[in-house]
Jmol script that loads the backbone (N, CA, C; Angstrom):
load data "model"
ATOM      1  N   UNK A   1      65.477  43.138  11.790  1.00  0.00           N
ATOM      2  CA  UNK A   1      64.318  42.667  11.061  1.00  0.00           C
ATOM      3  C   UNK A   1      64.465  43.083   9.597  1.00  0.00           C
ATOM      4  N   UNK A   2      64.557  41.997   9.043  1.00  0.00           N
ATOM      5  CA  UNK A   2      64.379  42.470   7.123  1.00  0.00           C
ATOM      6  C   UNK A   2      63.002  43.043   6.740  1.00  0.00           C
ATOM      7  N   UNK A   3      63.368  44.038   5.836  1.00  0.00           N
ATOM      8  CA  UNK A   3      62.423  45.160   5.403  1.00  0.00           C
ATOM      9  C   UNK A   3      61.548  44.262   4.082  1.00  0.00           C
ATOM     10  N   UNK A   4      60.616  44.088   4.027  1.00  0.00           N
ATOM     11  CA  UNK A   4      59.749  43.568   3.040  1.00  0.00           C
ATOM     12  C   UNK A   4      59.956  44.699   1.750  1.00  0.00           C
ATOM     13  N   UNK A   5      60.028  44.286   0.527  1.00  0.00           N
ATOM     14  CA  UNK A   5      60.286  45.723  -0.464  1.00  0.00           C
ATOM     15  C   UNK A   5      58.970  45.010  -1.322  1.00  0.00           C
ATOM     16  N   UNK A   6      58.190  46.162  -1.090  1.00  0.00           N
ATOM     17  CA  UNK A   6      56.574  45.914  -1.979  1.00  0.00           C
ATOM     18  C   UNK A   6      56.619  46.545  -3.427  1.00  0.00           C
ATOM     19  N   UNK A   7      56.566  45.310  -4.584  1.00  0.00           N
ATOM     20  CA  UNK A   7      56.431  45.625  -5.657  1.00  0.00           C
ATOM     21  C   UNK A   7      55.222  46.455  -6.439  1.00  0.00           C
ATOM     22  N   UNK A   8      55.080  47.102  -6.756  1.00  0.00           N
ATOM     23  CA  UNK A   8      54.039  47.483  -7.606  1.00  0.00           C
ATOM     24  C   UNK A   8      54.253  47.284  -9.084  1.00  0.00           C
ATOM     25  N   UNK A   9      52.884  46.868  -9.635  1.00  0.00           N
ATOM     26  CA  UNK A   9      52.401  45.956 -10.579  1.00  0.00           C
ATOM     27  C   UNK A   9      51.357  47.095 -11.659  1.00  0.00           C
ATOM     28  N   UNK A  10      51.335  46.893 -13.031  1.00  0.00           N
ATOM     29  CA  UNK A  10      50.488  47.644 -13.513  1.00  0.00           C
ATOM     30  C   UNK A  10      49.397  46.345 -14.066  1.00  0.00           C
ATOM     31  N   UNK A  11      47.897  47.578 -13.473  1.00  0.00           N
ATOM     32  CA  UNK A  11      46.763  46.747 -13.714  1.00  0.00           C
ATOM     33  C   UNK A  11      45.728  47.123 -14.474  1.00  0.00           C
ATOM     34  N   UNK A  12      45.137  47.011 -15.249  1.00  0.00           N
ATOM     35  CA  UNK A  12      44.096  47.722 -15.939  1.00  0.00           C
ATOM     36  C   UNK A  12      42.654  46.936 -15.356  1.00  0.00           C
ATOM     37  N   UNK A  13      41.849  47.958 -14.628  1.00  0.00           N
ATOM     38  CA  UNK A  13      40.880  47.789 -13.741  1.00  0.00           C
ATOM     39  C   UNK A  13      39.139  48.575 -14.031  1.00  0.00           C
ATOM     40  N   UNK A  14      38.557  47.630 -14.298  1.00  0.00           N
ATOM     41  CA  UNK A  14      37.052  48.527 -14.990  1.00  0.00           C
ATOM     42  C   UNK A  14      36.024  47.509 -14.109  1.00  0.00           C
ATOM     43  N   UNK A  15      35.176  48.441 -13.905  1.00  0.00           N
ATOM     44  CA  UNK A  15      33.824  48.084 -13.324  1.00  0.00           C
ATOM     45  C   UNK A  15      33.181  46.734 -13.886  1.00  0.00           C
ATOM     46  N   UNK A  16      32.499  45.849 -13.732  1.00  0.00           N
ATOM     47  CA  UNK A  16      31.871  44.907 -14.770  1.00  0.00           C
ATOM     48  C   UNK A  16      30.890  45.317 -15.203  1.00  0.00           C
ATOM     49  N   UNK A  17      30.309  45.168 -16.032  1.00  0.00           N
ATOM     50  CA  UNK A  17      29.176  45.050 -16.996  1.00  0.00           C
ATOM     51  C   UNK A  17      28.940  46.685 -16.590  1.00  0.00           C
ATOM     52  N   UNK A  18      29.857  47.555 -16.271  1.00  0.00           N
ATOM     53  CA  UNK A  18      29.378  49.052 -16.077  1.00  0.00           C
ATOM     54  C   UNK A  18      30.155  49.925 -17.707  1.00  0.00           C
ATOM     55  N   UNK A  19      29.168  50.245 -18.215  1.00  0.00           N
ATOM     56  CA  UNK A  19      30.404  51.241 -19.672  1.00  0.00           C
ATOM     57  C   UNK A  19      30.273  52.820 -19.387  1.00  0.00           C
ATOM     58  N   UNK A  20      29.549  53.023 -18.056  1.00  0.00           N
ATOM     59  CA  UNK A  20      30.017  54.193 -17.467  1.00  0.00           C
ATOM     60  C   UNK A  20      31.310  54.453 -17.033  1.00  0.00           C
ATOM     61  N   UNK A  21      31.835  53.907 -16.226  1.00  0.00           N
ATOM     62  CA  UNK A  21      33.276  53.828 -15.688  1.00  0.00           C
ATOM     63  C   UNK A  21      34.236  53.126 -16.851  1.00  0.00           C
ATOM     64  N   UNK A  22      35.124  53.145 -17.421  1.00  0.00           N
ATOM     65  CA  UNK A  22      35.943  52.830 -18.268  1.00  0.00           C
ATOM     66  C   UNK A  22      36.943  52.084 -17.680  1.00  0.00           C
ATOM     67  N   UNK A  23      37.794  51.405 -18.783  1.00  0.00           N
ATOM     68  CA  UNK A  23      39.066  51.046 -18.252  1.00  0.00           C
ATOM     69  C   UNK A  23      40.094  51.818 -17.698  1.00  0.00           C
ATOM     70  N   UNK A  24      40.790  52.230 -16.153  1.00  0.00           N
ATOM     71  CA  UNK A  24      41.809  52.717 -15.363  1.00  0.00           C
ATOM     72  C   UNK A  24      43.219  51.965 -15.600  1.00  0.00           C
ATOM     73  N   UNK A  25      44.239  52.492 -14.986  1.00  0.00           N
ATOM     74  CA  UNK A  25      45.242  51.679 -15.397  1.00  0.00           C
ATOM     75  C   UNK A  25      45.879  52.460 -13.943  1.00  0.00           C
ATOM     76  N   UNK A  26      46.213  50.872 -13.277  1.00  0.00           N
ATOM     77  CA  UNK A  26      46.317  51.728 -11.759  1.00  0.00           C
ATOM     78  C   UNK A  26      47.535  50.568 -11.273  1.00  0.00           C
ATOM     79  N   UNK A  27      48.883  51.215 -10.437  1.00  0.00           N
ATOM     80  CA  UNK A  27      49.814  50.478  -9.822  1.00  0.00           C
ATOM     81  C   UNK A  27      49.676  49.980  -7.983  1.00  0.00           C
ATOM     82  N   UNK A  28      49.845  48.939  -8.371  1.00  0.00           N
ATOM     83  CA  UNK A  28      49.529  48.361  -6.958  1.00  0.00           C
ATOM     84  C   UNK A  28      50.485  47.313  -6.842  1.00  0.00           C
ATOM     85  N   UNK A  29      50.507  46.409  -5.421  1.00  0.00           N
ATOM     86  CA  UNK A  29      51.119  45.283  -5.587  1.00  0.00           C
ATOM     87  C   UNK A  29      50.339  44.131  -5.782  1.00  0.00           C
ATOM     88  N   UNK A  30      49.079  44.014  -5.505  1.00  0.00           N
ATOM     89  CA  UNK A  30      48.758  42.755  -5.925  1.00  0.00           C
ATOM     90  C   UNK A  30      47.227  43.099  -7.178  1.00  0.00           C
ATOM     91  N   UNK A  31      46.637  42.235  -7.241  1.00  0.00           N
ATOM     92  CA  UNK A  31      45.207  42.529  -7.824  1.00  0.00           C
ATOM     93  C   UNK A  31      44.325  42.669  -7.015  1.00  0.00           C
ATOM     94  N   UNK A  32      44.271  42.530  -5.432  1.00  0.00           N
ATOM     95  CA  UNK A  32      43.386  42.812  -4.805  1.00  0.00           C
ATOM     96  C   UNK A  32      43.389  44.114  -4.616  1.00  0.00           C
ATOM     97  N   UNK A  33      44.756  44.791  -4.133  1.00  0.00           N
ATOM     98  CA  UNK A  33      45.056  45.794  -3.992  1.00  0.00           C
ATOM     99  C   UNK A  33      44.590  46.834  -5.008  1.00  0.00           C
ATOM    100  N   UNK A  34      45.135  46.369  -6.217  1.00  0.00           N
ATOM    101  CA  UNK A  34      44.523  46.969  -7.486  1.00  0.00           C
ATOM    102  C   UNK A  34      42.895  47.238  -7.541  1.00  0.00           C
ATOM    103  N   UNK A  35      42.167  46.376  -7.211  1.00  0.00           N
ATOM    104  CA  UNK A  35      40.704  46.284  -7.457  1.00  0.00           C
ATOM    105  C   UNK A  35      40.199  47.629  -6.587  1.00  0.00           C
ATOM    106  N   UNK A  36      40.459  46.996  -5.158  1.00  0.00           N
ATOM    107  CA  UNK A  36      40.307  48.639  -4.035  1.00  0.00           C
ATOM    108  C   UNK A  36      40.784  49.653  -4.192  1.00  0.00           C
ATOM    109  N   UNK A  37      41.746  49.974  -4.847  1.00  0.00           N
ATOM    110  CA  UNK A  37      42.194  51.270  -5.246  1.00  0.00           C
ATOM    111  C   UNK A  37      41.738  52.188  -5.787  1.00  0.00           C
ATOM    112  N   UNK A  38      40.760  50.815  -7.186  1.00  0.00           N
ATOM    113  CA  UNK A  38      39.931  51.330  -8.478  1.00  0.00           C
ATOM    114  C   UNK A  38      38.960  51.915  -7.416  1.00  0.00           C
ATOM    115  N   UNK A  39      37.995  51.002  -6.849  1.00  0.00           N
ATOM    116  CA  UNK A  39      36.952  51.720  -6.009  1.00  0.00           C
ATOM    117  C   UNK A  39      37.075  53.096  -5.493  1.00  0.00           C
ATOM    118  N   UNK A  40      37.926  52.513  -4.501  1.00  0.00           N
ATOM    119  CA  UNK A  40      38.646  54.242  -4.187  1.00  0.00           C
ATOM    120  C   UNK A  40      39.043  55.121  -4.742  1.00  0.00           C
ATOM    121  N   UNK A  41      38.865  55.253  -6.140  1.00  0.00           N
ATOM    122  CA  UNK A  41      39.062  56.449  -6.795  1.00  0.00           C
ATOM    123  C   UNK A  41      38.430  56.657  -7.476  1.00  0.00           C
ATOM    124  N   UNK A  42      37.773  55.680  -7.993  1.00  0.00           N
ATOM    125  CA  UNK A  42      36.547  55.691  -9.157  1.00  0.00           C
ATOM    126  C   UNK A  42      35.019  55.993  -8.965  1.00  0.00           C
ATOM    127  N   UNK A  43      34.921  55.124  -7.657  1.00  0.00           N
ATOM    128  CA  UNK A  43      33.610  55.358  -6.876  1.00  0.00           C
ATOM    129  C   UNK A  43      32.223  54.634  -8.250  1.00  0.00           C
ATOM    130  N   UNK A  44      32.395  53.029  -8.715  1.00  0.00           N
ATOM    131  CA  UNK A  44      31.916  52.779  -9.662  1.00  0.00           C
ATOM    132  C   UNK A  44      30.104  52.801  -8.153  1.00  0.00           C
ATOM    133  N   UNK A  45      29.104  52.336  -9.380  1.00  0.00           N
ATOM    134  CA  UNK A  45      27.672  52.147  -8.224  1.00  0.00           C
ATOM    135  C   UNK A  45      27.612  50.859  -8.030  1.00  0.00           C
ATOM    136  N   UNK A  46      27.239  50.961  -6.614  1.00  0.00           N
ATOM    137  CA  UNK A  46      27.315  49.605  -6.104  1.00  0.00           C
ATOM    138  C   UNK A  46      25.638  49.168  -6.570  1.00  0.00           C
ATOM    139  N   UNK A  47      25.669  47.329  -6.559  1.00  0.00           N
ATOM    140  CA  UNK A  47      24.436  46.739  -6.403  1.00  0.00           C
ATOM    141  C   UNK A  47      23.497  46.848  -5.486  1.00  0.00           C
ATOM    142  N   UNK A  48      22.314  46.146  -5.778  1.00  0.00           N
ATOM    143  CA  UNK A  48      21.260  46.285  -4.220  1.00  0.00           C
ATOM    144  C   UNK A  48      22.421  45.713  -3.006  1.00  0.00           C
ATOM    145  N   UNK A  49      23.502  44.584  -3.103  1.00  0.00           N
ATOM    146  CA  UNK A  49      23.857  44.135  -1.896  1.00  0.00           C
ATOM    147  C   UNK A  49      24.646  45.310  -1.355  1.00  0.00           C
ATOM    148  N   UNK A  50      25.006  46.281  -2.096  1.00  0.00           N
ATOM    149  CA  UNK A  50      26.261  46.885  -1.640  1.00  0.00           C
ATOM    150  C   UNK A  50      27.576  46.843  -2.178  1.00  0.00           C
ATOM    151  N   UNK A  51      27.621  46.124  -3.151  1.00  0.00           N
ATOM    152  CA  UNK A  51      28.778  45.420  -3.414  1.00  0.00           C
ATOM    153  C   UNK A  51      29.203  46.283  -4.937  1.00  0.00           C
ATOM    154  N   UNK A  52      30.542  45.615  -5.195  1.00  0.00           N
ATOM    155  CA  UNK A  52      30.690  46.481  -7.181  1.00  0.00           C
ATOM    156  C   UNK A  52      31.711  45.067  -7.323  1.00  0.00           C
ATOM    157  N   UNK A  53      31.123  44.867  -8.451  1.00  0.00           N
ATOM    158  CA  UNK A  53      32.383  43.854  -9.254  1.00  0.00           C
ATOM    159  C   UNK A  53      33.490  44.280 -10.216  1.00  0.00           C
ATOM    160  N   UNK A  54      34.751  44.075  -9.822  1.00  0.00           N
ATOM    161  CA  UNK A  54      35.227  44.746 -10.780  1.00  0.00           C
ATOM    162  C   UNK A  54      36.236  43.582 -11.576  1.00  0.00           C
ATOM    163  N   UNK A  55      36.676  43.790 -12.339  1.00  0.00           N
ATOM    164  CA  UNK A  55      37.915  42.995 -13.529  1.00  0.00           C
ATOM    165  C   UNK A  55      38.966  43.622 -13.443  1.00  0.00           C
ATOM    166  N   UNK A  56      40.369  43.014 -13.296  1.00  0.00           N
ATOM    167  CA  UNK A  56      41.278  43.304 -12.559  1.00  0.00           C
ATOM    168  C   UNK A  56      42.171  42.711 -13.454  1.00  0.00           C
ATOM    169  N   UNK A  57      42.984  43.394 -14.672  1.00  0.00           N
ATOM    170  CA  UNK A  57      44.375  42.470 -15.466  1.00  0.00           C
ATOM    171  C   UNK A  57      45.429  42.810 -15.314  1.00  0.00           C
ATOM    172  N   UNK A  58      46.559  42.166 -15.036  1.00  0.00           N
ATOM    173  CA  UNK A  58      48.020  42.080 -15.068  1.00  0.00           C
ATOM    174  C   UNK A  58      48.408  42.519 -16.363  1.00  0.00           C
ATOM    175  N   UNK A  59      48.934  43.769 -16.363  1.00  0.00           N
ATOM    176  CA  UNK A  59      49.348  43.843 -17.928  1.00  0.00           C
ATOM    177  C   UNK A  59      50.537  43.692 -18.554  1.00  0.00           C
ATOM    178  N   UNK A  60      51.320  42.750 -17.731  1.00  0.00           N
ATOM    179  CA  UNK A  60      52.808  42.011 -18.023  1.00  0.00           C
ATOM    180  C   UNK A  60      52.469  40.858 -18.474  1.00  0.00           C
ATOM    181  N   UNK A  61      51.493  40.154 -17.629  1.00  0.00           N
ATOM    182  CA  UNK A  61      51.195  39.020 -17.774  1.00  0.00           C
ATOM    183  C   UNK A  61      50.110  38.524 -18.865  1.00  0.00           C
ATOM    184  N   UNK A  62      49.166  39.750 -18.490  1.00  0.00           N
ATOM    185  CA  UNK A  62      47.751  39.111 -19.065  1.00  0.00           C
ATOM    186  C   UNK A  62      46.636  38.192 -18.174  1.00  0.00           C
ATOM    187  N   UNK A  63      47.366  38.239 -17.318  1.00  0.00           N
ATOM    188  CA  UNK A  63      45.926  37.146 -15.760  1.00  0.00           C
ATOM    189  C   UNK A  63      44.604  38.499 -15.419  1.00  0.00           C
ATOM    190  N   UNK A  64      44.219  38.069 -15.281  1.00  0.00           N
ATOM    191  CA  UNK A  64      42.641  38.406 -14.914  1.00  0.00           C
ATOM    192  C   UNK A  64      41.933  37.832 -14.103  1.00  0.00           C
ATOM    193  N   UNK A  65      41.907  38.720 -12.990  1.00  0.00           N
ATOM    194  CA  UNK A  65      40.919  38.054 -12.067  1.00  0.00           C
ATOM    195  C   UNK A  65      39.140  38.756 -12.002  1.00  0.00           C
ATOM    196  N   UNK A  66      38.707  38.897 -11.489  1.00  0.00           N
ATOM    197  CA  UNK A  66      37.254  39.653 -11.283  1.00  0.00           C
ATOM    198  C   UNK A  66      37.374  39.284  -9.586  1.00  0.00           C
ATOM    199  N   UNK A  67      36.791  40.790  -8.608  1.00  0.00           N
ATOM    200  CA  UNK A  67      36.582  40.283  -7.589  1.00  0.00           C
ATOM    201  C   UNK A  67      34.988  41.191  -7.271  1.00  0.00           C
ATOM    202  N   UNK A  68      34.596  41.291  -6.010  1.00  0.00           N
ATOM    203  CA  UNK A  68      33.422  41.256  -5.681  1.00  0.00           C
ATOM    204  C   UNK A  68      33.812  42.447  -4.455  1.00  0.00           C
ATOM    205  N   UNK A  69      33.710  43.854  -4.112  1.00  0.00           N
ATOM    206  CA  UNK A  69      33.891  44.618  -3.305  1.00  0.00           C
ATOM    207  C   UNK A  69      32.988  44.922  -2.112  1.00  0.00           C
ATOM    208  N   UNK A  70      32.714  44.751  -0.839  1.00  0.00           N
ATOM    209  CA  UNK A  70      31.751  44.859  -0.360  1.00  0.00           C
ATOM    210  C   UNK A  70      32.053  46.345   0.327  1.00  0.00           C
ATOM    211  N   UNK A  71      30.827  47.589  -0.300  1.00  0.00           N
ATOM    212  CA  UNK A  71      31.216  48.724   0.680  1.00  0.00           C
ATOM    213  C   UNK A  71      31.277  48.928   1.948  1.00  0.00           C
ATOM    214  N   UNK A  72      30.812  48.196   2.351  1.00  0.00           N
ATOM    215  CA  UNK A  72      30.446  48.424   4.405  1.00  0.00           C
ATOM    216  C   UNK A  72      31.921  47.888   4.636  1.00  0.00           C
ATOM    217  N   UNK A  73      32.434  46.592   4.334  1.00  0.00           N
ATOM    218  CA  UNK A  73      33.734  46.107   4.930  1.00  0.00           C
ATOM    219  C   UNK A  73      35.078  46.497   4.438  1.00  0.00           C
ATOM    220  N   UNK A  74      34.922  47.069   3.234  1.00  0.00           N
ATOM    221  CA  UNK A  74      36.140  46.996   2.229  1.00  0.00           C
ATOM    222  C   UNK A  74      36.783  45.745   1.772  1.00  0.00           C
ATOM    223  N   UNK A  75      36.041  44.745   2.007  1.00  0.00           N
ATOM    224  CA  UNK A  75      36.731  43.447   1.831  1.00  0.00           C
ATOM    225  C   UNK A  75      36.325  43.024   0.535  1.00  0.00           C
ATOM    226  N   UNK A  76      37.526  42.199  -0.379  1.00  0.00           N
ATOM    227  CA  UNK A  76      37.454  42.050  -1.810  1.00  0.00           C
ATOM    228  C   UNK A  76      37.474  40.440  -1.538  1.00  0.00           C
ATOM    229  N   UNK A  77      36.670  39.601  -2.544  1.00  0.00           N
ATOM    230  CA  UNK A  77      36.761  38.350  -2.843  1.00  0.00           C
ATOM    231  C   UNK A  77      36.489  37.888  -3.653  1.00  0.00           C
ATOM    232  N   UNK A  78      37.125  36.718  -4.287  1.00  0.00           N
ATOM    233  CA  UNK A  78      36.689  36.514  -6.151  1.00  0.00           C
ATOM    234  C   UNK A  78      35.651  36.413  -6.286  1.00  0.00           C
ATOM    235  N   UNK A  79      34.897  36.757  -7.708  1.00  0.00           N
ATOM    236  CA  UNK A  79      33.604  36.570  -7.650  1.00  0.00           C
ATOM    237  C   UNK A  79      33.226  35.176  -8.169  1.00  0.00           C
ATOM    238  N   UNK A  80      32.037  34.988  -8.290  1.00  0.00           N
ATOM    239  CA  UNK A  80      32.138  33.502  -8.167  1.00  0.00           C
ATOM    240  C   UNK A  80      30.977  32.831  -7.639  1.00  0.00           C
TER     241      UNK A  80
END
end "model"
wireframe off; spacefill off
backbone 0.3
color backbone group
């Protein structure tokens, strides 16, 4: 079986509309990955749903996504 080799990516990752939490600069392989990581270490405050939005950039590239974190599931999805 061939071994998958997982890249890691540098991302610069900040809370939205939060200027408590600052910009992080965190290695992952993808931007989702990146986004949960931020959570997980940052611990930004979630909304009434539960949730934290965060902004998520490729800093090779420059892409930017924003996703939507839900605490109960850990599940990330664009926001939107």
């Amino acid at each position: 079986m061939a071994e998958t080799l997982e890249i890691s990516r540098r991302y610069s990752v900040h809370a939205h509309q939060d200027e408590r939490h600052p910009v992080r600069i965190v290695e992952e392989a993808s931007f989702e990955a990146a986004a949960i990581a931020y959570v997980e270490d940052f611990h930004p405050p979630a909304d009434a749903d539960g949730e934290i939005q965060v902004l998520v950039c490729d800093l090779a590239s420059g892409h930017e996504h924003c996703f939507r974190i839900d605490l109960d599931s850990g599940e990330a999805e664009p926001c939107g």
